[in-house]
C-alpha positions in Angstrom: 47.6 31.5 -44.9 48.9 33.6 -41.7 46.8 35.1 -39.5 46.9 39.3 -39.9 43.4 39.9 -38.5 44.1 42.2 -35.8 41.2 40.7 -33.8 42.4 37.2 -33.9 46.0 37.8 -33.3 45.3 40.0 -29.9 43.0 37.2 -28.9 44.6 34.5 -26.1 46.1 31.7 -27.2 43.9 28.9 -25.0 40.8 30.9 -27.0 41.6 31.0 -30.1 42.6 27.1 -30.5 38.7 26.7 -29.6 37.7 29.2 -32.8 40.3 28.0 -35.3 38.8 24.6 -35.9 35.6 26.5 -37.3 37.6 29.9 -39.3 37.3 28.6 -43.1 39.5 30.7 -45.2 38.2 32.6 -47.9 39.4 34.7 -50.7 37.5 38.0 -50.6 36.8 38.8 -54.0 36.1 42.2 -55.6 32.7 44.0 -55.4 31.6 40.4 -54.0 28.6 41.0 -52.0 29.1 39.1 -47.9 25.4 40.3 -47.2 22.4 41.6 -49.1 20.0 44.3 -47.4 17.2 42.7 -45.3 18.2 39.2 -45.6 19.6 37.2 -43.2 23.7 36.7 -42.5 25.3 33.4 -42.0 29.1 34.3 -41.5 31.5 36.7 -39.3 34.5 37.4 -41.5 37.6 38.4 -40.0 39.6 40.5 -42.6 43.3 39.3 -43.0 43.9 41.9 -45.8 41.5 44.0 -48.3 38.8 46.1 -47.2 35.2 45.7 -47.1 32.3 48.5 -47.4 29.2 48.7 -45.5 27.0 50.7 -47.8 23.4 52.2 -48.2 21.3 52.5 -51.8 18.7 54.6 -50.6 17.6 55.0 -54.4 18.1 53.1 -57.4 21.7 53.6 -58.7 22.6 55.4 -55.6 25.7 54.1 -53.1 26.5 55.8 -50.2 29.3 54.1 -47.8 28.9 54.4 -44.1 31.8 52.0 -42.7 34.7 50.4 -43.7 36.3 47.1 -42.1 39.8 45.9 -42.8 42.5 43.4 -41.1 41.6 45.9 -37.7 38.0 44.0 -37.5 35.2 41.7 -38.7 32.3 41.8 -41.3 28.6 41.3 -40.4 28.9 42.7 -36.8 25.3 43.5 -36.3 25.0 39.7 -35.8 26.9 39.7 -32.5 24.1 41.9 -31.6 21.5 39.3 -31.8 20.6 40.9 -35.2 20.4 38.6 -38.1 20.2 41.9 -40.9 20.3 45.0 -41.7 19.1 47.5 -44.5 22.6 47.8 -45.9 24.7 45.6 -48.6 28.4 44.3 -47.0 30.6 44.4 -50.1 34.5 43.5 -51.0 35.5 47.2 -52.1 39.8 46.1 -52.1 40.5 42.4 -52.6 42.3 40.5 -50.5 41.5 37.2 -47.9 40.0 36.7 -44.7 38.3 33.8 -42.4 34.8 33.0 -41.9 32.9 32.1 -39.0 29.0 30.6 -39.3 27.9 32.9 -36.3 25.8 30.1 -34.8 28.8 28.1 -34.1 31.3 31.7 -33.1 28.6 32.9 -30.4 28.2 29.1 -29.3 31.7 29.5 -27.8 31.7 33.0 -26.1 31.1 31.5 -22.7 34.8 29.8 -23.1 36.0 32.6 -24.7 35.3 35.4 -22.5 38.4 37.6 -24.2 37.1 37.5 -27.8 33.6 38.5 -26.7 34.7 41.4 -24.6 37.3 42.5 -27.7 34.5 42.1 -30.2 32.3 44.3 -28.2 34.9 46.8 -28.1 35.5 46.5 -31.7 31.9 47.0 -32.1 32.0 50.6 -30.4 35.0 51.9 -32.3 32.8 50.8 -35.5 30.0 53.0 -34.0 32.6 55.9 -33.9 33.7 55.1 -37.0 30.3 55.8 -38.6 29.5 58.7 -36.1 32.5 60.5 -37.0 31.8 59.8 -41.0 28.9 61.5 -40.5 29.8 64.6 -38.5 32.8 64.8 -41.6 30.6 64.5 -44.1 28.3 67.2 -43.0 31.2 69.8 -42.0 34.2 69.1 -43.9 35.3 69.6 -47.7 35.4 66.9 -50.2 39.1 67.3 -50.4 39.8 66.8 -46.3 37.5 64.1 -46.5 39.1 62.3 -50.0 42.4 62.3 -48.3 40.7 60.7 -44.7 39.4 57.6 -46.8 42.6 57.4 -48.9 44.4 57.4 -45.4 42.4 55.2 -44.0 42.6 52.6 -46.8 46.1 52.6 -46.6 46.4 51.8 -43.3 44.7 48.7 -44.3 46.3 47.5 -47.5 50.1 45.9 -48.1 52.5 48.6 -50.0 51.6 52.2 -51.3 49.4 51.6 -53.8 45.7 50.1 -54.2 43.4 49.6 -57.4 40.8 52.2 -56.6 38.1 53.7 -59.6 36.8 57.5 -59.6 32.9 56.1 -59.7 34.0 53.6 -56.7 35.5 56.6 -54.5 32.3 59.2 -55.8 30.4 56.4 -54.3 32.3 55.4 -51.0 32.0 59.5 -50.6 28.7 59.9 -51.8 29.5 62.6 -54.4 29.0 63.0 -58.0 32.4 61.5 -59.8 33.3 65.3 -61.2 33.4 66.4 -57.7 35.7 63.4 -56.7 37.7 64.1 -60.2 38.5 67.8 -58.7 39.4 66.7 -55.1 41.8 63.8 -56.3 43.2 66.2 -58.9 43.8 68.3 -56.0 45.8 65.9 -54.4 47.6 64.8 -57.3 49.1 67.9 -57.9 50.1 68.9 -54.7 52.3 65.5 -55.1 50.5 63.4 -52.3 49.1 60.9 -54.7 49.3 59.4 -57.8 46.5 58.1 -59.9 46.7 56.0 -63.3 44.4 53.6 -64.8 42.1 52.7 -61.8 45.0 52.6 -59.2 46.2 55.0 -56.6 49.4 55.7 -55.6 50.4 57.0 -51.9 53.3 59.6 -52.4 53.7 61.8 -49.7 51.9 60.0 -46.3 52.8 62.7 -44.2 51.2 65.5 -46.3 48.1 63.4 -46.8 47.7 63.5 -42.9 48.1 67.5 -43.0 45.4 67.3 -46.0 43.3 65.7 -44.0 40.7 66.6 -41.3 40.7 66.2 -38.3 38.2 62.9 -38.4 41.1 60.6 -39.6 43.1 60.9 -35.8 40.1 60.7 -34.3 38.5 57.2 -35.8 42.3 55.7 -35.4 42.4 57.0 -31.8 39.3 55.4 -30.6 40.6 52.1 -32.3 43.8 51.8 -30.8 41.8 53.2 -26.8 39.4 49.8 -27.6 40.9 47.6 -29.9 44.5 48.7 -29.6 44.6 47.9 -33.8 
């Protein structure tokens, strides 16, 4: 399997032939969970295609998503930072495959790979934006603006126009009742940007999507492309 994780591929050539011999790869499975809240995580993954959720349950039955990883990063980042978990579940949202790292044996190597640390640090603050500016657009903007920023910024991730995508999984990733989510795709739908069918989105009209958008989308890709250049 190639590589497509943006991470590894911008990462020098001497380094990475020191962190190939421990990337296993793995097929990331739907809804499989990488890391339950409060317990410990064993393994980076570096996303070659798919996207993974970082999400909160703050009450039973309740899922609110805060962050989003794709083939521009890696899963389980809180590890670099010396922390082994977080109150959060790490979940496959799209399918796809990716490489795993037991973090022990990744940090082990930093001091001979001075250009994947530095890049992963870097990847680390445009994840920070990430979640900042998630915030600030949940607060301020409309369910529509912000329906069309995730549907954007999932297709920047996956191969092709289309993804398999449910209403209760996107109520959820936008932390709004599926009703609301029914209006705001419908929305979308009829102004010809997307198409939805049986649990699978269609991208139509890419450009219009940006203009439905907020602002938030150019922002979160801009800060990835200043650190990461993804």
């Amino acid at each position: 399997m190639p590589v497509s994780n943006r991470l590894l591929l911008k990462t020098p050539a001497e380094e990475l032939r020191l962190v190939e011999p421990h990337l296993e790869p793995v097929e990331l499975k739907f809804k499989q969970v990488l890391a339950e809240p409060n317990e410990s995580i064993k393994h980076f993954y570096f996303v070659d295609s798919g996207v993974v959720s970082m999400v909160n349950e703050p009450d039973d039955g309740e899922v609110v998503e805060f962050a989003t990883v794709g083939p521009e990063g890696l899963a389980g980042i809180h590890a670099l930072l010396g922390v082994a978990s977080i109150p959060s579940k790490i979940l496959v949202q799209i399918p796809g495959f990716g490489r795993r790292a037991e973090i022990k044996q990744l940090v082990s190597l930093f001091d001979k790979t001075p250009k994947l640390q530095q890049m992963l640090m870097r990847y680390t603050v445009a994840l920070m934006n990430q979640i900042a500016q998630g915030t600030s657009c949940n607060r301020l903007h409309e369910v529509q603006e912000r329906c069309a920023r995730w549907l954007l910024q999932t297709h920047d991730r996956v191969e092709g126009d289309n993804f398999p995508l449910t209403q209760e999984f996107l109520s959820q990733m936008l932390g709004v009742h599926r009703p609301t989510v029914s209006v705001a795709a419908g929305v979308l739908q009829k102004a010809g940007l997307i198409e939805y069918e049986r649990g699978t989105v269609t991208i139509v009209n890419r450009r219009g999507l940006e203009a439905a958008s907020c602002s938030c989308y150019k922002i979160i890709l801009r800060e990835y492309e200043r650190l990461v250049g993804a």
